[in-house]
C-alpha positions in Angstrom: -7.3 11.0 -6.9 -8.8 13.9 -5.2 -9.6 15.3 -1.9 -12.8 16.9 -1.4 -13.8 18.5 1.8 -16.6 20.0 3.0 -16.3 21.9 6.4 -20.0 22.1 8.3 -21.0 24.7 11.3 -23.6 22.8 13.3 -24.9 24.8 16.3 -28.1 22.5 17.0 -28.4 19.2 17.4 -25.1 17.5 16.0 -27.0 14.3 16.7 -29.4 14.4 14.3 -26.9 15.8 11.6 -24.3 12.8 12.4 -27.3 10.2 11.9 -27.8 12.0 8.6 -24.6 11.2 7.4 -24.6 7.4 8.7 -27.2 6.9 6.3 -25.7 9.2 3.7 -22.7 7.2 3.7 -24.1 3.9 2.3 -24.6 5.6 -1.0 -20.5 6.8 -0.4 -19.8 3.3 0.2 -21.4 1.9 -2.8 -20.1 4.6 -5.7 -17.6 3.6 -7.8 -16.3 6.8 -7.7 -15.6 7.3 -3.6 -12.2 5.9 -2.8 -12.8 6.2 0.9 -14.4 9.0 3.6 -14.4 10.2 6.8 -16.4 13.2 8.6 -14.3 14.3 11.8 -15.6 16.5 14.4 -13.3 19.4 16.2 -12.3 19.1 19.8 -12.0 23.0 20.4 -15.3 23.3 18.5 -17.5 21.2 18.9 -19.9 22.6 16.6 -17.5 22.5 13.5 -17.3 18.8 11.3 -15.2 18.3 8.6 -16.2 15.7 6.1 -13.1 14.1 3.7 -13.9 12.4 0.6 -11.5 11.0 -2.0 -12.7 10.8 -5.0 -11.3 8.8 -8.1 -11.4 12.2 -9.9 -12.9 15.8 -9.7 -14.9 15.1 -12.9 -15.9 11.5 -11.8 -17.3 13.4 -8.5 -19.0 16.1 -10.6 -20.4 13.9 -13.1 -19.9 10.4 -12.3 -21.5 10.5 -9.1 -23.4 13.6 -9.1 -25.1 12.6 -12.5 -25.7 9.1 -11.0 -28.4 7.2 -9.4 -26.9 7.0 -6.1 -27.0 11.2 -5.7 -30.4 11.6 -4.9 -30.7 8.9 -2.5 -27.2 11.1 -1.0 -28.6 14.3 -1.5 -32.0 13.3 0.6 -30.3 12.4 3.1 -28.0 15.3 4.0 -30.3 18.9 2.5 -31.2 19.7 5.9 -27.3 20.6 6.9 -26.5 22.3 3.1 -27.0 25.9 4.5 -24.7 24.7 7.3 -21.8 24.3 4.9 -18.7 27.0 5.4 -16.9 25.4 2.8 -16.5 22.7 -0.4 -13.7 22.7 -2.5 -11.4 20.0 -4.1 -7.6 19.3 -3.1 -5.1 17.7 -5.5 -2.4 15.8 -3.2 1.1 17.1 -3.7 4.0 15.2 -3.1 5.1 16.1 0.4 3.5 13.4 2.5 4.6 10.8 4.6 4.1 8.3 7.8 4.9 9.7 11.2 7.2 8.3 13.9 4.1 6.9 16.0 4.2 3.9 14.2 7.0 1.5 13.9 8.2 1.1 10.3 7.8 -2.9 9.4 12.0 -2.7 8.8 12.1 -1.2 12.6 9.6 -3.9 14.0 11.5 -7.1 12.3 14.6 -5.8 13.4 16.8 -3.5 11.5 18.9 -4.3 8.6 20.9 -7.4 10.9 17.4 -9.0 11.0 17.6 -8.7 7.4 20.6 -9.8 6.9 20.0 -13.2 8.8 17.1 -13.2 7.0 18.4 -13.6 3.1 22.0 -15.5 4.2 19.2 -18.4 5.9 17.0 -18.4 3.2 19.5 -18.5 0.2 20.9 -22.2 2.5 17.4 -23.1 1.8 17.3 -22.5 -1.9 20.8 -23.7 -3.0 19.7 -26.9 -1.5 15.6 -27.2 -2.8 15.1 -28.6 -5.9 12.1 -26.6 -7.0 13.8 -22.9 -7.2 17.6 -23.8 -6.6 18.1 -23.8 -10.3 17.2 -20.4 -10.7 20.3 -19.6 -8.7 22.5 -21.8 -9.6 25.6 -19.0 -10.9 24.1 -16.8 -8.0 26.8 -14.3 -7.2 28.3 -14.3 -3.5 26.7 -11.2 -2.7 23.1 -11.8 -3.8 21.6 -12.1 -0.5 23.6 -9.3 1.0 21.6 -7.1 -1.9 18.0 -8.4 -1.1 18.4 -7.8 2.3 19.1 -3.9 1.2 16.0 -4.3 -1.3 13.5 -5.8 1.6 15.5 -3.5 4.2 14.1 -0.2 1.9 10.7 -2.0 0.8 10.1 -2.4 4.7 10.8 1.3 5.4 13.8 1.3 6.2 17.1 3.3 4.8 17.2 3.8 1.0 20.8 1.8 0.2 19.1 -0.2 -3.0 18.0 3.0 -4.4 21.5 4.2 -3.7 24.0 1.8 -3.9 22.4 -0.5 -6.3 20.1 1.5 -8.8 16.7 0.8 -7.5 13.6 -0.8 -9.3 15.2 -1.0 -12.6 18.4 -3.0 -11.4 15.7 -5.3 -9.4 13.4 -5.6 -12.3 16.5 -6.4 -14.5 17.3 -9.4 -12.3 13.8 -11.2 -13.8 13.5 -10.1 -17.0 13.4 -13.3 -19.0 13.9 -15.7 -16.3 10.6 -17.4 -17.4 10.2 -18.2 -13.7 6.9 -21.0 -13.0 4.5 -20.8 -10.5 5.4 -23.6 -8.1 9.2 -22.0 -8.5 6.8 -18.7 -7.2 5.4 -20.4 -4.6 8.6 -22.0 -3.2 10.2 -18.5 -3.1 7.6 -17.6 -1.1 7.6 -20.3 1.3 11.2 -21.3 1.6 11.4 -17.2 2.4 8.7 -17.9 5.2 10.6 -20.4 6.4 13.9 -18.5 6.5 11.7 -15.8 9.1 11.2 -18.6 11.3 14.5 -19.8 11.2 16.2 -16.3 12.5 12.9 -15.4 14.4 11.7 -12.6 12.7 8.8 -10.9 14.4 5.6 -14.1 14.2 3.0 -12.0 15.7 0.0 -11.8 12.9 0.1 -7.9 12.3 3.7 -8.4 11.1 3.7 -11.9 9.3 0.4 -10.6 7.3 1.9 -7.5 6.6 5.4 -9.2 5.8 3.7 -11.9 3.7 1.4 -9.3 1.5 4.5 -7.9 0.4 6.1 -11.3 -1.1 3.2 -12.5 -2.5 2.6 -9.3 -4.0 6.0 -8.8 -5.5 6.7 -12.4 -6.8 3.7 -12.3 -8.5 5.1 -9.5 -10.6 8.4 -10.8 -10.9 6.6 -13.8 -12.6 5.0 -12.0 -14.9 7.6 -9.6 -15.4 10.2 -12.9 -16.1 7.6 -14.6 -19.3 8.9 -14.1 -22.9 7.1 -11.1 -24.6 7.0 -9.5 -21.4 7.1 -5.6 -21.0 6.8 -4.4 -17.5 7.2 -0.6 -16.9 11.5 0.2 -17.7 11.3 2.6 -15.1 9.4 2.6 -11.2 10.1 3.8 -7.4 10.9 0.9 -5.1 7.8 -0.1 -3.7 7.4 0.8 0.3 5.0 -1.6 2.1 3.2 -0.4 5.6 1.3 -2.5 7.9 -1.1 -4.4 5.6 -0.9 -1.5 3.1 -0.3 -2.0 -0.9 1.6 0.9 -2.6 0.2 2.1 -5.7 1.7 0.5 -9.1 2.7 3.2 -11.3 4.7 2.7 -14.8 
């Protein structure tokens, strides 16, 4: 990904340049290219916008979209405010970035690692005793749900003890590999987990259960595929960290 912005010096009508972009943006919305975009105006000067658009790549923006059909429509739509442009360059992201404290984390809003806790000790009751997934934990050792309440405790956004205490992704990922775990054995993980939240009342408002439930269907869907014979999922991964109806990025 990169960041392109273009800072804009209006002193007319700001109006007329902000309808410009409105219709500009339907050829944003439709490029393959555009990840997302946003044109912000300043508070101490009024006069000054700043338009931010994330493009897949530099070269895709340059070429892709630039040497696409949907430029000129673009183009059309925002020459009158080109000589108004004080700057347009391209930003690589670095890796300093981060959520601030304004929102609670999802680890924060269920709880803290007690909520957690309860959490995995209710649901591993429920799957020694269901029929579907209990034989996948059959020799489970004692402190198995003590160590997924660590993982979902850092996934959530909470401290990093499963990165430090028990290796992180790899260790996780080990626990599946050729497990050859089904779907409806998927599916009962999920729900029997579900369950297990209303059991110890986790959080039931929708922002949080949607959030909470992106996150397991998201990662027991690559734990099945990671479990199959043949399979060769990525040796080596960060522990994912889920926000408030946010996927992270899947890198090998």
């Amino acid at each position: 990904m990169t960041v392109e912005y273009i800072r804009y010096r209006i002193p007319g009508d700001t109006a007329a340049f902000e309808q410009s972009y409105e219709r500009a943006s339907r050829f944003l919305a439709e490029a393959p290219q555009c990840a997302d975009y946003e044109l912000s105006r300043c508070s101490e000067e009024p006069e000054v916008y700043v338009l931010r658009i994330t493009w897949t790549s530099a070269e895709d923006h340059l070429k892709g979209f630039r040497g696409g059909d949907l430029f000129p429509g673009f183009l059309a739509e925002i020459r009158p405010w080109i000589e108004s442009i004080e700057e347009m360059r391209h930003y690589e992201p670095t890796t300093v970035r981060g959520a601030g404290g304004s929102v609670p984390t999802l680890f924060a809003w269920a709880g803290g690692a007690e909520a957690f806790e309860r959490l995995t000790e209710r649901f591993y009751e429920l799957v020694k005793a269901d029929p579907v997934v209990g034989p996948l934990f059959a020799h489970m050792d004692p402190a198995h749900p003590r160590h997924v309440a660590i993982w979902l405790s850092e996934v959530f956004g909470g401290p990093a003890r499963y990165t430090a205490e028990r290796g992180g992704y790899p260790n996780m990922l080990a626990h599946h590999l050729g497990k050859s775990i089904t779907e409806p054995q998927r599916r009962r993980w999920v729900s029997l987990l579900m369950d297990a939240a209303d059991d110890v009342g986790l959080p039931d408002d929708p922002e949080f259960r949607a959030a909470f439930l992106g996150y397991l269907e998201w990662g027991t869907r690559l734990a099945l595929a990671n479990s199959q014979p043949g399979a060769t999922p990525p040796r080596r991964a960060p522990v994912p960290h889920w926000g408030w109806g946010v996927a992270p990025p899947y890198q090998g």
